[in-house]
C-alpha positions as CSV (number, residue, x, y, z in Angstrom):
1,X,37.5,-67.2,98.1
2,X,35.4,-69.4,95.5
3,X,35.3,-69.2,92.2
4,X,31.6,-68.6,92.8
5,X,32.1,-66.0,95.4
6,X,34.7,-64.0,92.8
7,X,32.1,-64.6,90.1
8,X,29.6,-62.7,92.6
9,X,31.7,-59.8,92.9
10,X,32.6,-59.5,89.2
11,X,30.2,-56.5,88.4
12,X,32.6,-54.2,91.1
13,X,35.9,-56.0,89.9
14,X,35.8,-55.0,86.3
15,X,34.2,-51.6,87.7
16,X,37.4,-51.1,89.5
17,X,39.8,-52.6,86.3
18,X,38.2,-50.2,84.2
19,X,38.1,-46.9,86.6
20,X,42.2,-47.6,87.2
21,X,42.1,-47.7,83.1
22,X,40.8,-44.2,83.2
23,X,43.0,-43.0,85.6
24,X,46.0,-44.4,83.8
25,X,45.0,-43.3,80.2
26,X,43.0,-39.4,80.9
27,X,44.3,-36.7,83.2
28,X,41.1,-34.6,82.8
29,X,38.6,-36.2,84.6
30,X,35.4,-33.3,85.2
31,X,33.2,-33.8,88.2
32,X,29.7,-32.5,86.5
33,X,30.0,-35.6,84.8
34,X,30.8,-38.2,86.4
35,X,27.9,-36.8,88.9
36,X,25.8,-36.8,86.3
37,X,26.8,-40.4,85.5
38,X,26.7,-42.1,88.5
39,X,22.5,-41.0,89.2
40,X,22.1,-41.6,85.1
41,X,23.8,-45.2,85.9
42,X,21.9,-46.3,88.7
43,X,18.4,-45.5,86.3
44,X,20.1,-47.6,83.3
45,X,21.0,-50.3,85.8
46,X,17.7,-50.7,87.1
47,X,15.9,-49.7,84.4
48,X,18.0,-50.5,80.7
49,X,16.7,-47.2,79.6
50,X,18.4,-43.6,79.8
51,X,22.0,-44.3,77.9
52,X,21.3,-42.3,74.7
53,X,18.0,-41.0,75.4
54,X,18.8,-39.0,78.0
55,X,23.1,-38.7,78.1
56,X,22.9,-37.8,74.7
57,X,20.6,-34.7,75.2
58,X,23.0,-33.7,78.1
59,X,25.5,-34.0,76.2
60,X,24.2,-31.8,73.6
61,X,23.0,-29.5,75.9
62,X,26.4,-28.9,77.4
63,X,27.8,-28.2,73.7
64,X,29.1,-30.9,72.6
65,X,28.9,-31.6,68.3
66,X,25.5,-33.6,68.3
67,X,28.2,-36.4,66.2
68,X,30.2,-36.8,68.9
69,X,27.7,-36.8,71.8
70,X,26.0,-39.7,69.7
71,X,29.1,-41.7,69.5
72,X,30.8,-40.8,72.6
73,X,26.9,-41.5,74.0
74,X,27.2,-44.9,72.7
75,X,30.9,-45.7,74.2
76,X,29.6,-44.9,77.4
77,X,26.3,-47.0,76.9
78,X,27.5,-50.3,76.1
79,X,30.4,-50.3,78.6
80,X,27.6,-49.1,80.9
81,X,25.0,-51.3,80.7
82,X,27.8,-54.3,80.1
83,X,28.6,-54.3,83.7
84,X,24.8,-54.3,84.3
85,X,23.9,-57.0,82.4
86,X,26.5,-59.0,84.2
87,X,25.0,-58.1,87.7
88,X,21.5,-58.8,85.8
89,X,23.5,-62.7,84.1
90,X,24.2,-63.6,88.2
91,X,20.2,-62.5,89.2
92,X,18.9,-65.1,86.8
93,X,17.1,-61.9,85.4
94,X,18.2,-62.7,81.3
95,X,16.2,-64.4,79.1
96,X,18.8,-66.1,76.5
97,X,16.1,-67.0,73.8
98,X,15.0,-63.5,73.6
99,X,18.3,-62.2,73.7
100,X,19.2,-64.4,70.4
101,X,16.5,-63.5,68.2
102,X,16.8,-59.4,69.0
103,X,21.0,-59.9,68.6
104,X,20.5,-61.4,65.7
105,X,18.2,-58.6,63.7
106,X,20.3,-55.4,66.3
107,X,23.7,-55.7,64.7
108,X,23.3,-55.9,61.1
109,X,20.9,-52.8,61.8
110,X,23.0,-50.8,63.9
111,X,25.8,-51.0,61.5
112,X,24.1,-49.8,58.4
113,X,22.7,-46.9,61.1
114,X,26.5,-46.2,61.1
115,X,26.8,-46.4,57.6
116,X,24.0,-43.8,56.9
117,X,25.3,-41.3,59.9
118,X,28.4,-39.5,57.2
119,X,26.1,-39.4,54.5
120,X,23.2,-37.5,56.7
121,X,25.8,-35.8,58.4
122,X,26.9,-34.6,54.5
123,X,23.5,-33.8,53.1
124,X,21.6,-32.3,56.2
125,X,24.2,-31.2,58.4
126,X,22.7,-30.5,62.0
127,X,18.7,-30.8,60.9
128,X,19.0,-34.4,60.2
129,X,19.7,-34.7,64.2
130,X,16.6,-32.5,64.8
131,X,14.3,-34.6,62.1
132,X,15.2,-37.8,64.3
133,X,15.3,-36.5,67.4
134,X,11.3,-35.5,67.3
135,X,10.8,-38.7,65.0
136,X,12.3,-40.4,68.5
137,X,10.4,-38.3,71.0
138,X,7.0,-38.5,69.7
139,X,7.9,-42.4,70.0
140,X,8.8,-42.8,73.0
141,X,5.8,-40.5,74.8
142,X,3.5,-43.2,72.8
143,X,5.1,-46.2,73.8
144,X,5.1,-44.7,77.0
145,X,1.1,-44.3,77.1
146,X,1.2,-48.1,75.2
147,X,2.9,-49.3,78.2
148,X,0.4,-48.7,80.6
149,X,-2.0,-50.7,78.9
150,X,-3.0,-53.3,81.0
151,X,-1.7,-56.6,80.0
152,X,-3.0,-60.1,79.1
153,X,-2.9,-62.3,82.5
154,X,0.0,-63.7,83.0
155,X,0.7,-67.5,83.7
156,X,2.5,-68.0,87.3
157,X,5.3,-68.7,85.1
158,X,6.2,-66.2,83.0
159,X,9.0,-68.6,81.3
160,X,6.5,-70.9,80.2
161,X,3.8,-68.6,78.7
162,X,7.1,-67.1,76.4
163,X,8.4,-70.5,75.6
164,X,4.8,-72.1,74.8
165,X,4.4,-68.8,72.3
166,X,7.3,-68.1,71.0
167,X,6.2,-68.7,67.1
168,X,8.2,-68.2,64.3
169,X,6.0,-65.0,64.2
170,X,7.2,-63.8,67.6
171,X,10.9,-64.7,66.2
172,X,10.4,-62.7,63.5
173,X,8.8,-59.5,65.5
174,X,11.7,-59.8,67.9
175,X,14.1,-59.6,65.0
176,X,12.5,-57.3,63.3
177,X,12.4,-54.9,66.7
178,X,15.9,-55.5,66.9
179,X,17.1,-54.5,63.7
180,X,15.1,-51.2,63.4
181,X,16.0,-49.7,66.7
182,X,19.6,-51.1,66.0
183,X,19.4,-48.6,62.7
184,X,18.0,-45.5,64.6
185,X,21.0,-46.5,67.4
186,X,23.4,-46.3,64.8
187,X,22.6,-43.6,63.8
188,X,21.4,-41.6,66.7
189,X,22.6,-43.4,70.0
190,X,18.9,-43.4,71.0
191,X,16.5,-46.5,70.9
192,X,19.0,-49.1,73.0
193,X,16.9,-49.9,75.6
194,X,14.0,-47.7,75.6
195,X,12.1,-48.7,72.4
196,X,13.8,-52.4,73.1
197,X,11.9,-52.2,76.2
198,X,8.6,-51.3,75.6
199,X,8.6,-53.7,72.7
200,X,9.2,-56.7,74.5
201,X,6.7,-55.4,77.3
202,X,4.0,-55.5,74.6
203,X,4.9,-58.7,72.8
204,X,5.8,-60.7,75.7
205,X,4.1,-62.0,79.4
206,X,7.3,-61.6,81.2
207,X,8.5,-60.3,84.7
208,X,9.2,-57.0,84.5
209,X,13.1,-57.6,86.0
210,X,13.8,-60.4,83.4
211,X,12.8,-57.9,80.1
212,X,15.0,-55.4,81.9
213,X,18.1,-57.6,82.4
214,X,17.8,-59.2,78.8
215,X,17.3,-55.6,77.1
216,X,20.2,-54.5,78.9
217,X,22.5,-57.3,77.8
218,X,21.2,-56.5,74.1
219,X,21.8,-53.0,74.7
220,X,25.5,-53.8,75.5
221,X,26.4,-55.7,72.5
222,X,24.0,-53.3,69.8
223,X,25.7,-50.4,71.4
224,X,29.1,-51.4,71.5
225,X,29.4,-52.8,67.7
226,X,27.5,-49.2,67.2
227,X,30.3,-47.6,69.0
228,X,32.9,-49.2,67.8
229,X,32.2,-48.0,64.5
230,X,31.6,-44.3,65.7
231,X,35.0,-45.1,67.4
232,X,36.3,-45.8,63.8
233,X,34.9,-42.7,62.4
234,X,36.3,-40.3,65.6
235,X,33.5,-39.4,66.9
236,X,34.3,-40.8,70.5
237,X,36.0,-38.1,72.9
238,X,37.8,-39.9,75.4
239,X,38.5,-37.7,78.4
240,X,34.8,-37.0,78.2
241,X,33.9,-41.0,78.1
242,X,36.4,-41.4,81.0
243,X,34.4,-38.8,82.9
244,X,31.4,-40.4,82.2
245,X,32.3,-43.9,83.0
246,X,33.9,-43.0,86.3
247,X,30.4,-42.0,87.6
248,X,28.0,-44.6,85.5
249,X,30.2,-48.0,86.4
250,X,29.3,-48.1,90.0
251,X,25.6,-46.6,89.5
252,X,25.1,-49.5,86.8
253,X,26.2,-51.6,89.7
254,X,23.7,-50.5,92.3
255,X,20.8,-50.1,90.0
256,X,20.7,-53.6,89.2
257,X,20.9,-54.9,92.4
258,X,17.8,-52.9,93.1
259,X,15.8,-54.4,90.8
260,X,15.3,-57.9,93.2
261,X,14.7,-54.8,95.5
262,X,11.6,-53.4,93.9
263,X,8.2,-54.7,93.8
264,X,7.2,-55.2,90.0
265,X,4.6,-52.6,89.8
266,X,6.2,-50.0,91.2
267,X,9.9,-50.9,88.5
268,X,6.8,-51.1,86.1
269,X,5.9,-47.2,86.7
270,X,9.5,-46.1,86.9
271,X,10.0,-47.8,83.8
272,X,7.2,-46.4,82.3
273,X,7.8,-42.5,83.4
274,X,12.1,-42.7,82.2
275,X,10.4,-43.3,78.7
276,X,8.0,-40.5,79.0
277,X,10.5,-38.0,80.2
278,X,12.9,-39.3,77.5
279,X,10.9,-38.8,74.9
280,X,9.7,-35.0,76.5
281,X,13.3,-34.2,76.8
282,X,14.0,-35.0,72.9
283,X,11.1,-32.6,72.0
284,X,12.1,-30.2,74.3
285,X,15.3,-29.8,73.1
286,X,14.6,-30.1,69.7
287,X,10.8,-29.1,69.5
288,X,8.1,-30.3,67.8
């Protein structure tokens, strides 16, 4: 086989590498979840939404500590959508640029979201989760109604339009995006992809399939430095990561090949409703 040909397959070979990982490190793998996983993985692969707005919740849900479903929440993410993005890297579906600017403002921000999480955790206990959790859900059912707005006409190619606009204001909003929903991933697990998302869907004329693959690669790297730290702080369980990843891998796998699959409209819609029920399923748990 080629090196191209192995390169093609890579997505399933480190699926496989890290499922025998699993296997050789937890003994307590739990079905409900890596069900849950697999049909949550396949929407984050196709759509680079649904790691902590919707796991998280589950998570909670299930009774887990809300600390530990956000950091074990972010664990899962950025493994997650990493073997997305690299289906996403061989599609041609990643815009580098972008990706730059928003790494550059996500990182910084997600680690002082980390920072913050022991001292809320200290002072508010259990109603600083709830404060943010509707602060997060009221956002994302508006930028869910924001993203039906119809949108300026778009050049035949999309690439251009970005690269012909991309000012140092446009740098600067991208940054900016970054490093605010880094902070509330930090510190929440929630925001990755979804707020990434619509932000780039309202800033920039791009194919719908390119903004998913390049938030998805962002959503990798904020989430993992994010989880590493939670990793640092032991708020990562890992038999229930192991569970969760033995499900997600092969779903992340399959949802991004769909995304050639799909005519844009339609991934447009899907995109648009995951956002709406994440956000309904924050206030639903937590209320308004």
């Amino acid at each position: 086989m080629t090196s191209s040909g192995v390169f093609k397959f890579l997505p399933i070979i480190f699926s496989i590498g890290i499922g025998l990982i699993i296997f050789a490190t937890s003994g307590n793998i739990d079905p409900t979840y890596v069900g849950i996983a697999f049909f949550l993985g396949i929407l984050m692969g196709l759509t680079s939404t649904g790691g902590g707005a919707i796991m998280t919740p589950i998570l909670v849900i299930f009774g887990i500590r809300p600390i530990v479903a956000i950091g074990t929440g972010l664990a899962f993410a950025s493994i997650t959508f990493a073997v997305g993005s690299i289906r996403h890297r061989q599609q041609g579906t990643v815009h580098f640029r972008l990706f730059r600017y928003l790494t550059l403002g996500s990182i910084p921000g997600s680690l002082a979201g980390v920072a913050m999480t022991s001292f809320f955790e200290a002072a508010y206990g259990i109603a600083a989760d709830a404060i943010l959790a509707r602060i997060l859900g009221i956002t994302l059912v508006f930028a869910s109604l924001l993203a039906v707005l119809p949108r300026k006409r778009r050049d035949e190619n999309g690439l251009r339009v970005v690269d012909g606009e991309f000012s140092l204001r446009k740098k600067m909003s991208v940054m900016f995006l970054g490093s605010a929903v880094g902070f509330l991933v930090g510190l929440t697990s929630v925001g990755a992809g979804t707020i990434i998302l619509i932000g780039l869907l309202l800033l920039f004329q791009l194919p719908v399939g390119m903004i998913v693959g390049t938030t998805m690669l962002n959503a990798a790297v904020l989430q993992g430095v994010a989880g590493l730290g939670h990793f640092g702080l032991g708020n990562v369980q890992l038999d229930l990561l192991a569970s969760l990843l033995m499900g997600s891998l092969p779903g992340a796998v399959i949802g991004s090949r769909m995304v050639k699959l799909i005519p844009e409209r339609w991934l447009r819609l899907i995109l648009v409703f995951t956002v709406l029920i994440s956000g309904l399923a924050m206030l639903g748990k937590y209320g308004l």
